[in-house]
Structures are given as structure tokens and as C-alpha cells.
C-alpha positions in Angstrom: -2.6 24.7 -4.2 1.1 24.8 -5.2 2.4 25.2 -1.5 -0.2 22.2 -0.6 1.4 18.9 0.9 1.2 16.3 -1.8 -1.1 14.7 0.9 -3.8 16.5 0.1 -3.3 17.5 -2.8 -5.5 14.7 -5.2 -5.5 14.3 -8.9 -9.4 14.0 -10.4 -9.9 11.0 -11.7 -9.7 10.4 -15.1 -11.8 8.0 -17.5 -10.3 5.3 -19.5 -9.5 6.1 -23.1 -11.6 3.9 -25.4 -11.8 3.7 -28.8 -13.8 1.6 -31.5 -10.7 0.3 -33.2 -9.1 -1.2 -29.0 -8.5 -4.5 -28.4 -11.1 -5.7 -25.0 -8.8 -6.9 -22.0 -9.6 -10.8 -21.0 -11.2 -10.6 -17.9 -8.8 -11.2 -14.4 -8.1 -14.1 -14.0 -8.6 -16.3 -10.4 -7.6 -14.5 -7.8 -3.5 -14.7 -6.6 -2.8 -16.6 -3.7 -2.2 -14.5 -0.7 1.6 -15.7 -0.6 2.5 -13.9 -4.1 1.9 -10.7 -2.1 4.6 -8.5 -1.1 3.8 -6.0 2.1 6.1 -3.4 2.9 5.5 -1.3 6.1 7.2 2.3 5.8 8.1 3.5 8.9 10.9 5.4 11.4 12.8 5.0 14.6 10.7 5.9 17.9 7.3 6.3 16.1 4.8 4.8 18.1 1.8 4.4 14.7 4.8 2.5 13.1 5.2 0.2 16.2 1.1 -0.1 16.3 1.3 -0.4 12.1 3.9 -3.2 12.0 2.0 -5.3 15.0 -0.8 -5.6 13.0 1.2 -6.1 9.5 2.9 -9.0 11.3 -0.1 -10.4 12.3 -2.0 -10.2 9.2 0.9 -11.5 7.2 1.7 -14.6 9.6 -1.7 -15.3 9.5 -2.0 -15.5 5.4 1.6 -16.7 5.1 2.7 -13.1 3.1 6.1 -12.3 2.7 6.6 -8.5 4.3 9.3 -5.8 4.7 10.3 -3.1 6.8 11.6 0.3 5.7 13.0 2.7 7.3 12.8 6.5 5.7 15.7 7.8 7.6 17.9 5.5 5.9 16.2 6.0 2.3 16.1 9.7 1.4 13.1 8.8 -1.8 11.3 7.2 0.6 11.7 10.4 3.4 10.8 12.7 0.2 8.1 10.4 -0.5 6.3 9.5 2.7 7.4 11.9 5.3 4.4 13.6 6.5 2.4 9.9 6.1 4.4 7.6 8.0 3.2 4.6 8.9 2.7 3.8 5.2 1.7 0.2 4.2 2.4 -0.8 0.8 0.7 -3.9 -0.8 2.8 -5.2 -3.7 4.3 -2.1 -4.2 1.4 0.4 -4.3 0.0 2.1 -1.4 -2.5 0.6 0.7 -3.0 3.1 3.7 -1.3 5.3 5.8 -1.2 6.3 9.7 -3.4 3.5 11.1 -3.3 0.4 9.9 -7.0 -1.6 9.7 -6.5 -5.2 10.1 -9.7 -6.4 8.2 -8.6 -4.0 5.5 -5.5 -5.5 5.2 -6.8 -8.8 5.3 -9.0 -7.8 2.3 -6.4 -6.5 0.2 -4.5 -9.8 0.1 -7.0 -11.9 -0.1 -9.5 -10.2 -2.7 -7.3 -8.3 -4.6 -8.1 -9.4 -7.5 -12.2 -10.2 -7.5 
């Protein structure tokens, strides 16, 4: 597995530590309005899913009125180390959202029901 892309390569998930003695979190509160969203599309020159990814990113985000970003990974060496072999990769306030083909109703989910 050592020699695996870290695309496939998935960590198992882990419970969350409790204790007797932990403080409860409050529940989430109301949901965030769709404008305190950031969406960053992570993309290259001449890649024809990034041209298909950002058309639907625009749309989405004009639609909801969210603030987006491109990013280009020949111009970030992280981001190449990072993404290379994923590209288009859609990032939704900083965490990643999806990869290759972007699903508008997906999308659309994430920013609006984030947080129910």
C-alpha cells in the first residue's frame, strides 16, 4: 500500500473519543447563509473536466450568491503535490467537496445544507 496514490489509499474511520468526565457540544446552530461559503475550484491550463467543473461552479455559485476561486496547480507547487492526479478538485470552505466531475445538485447541497 506504500507505493498506492494517496487517492486511494483511505484512512478507516475512527470513533470519537468520549469520556464520562467531557463537556456535551451545543447542538449546530441555524444553518449559514449560502454567501459565508467560500468555493475554490482546483484546476490546470487545457483540461477539459476543469473547463466542464468551473461551468457548473459558476453557475451554482451565481445562483446562491457564493463567493468562489480559481486555482491553478501549475502555479502552486502544494497544491500540484496535493491534487495532481484529482484535478478538477472543488473545495467548499476549504475542505474537499469532490473531484473529476462536478454534480451540480451536490453542490447546491453542500452550500445550502451544510450545516442541518
Amino acid at each position: 500500500m506504500a507505493g498506492m496514490s494517496p487517492l486511494f489509499r483511505r484512512k478507516p474511520a475512527q470513533a470519537p473519543e468520549h469520556s464520562e468526565h467531557s463537556e456535551r457540544s451545543e447542538p449546530p446552530g441555524p444553518p449559514e447563509p449560502a454567501e459565508n461559503h467560500l468555493v475554490t475550484l482546483i484546476r490546470k491550463p487545457g483540461c477539459h473536466l476543469c473547463d466542464d467543473a468551473q461551468l457548473v461552479v459558476e453557475k451554482v455559485c451565481a445562483e446562491l450568491g457564493v463567493p468562489w476561486e480559481g486555482k491553478d496547480i501549475t502555479e502552486d507547487r502544494g497544491l500540484h503535490d496535493q491534487y495532481w492526479e484529482q484535478i478538477p478538485v472543488v473545495l467548499v470552505d476549504g475542505r474537499q467537496h469532490t473531484f473529476w466531475r462536478v454534480n451540480e445538485e451536490r453542490l447546491r447541497k453542500a452550500l445550502t445544507d451544510q450545516y442541518k
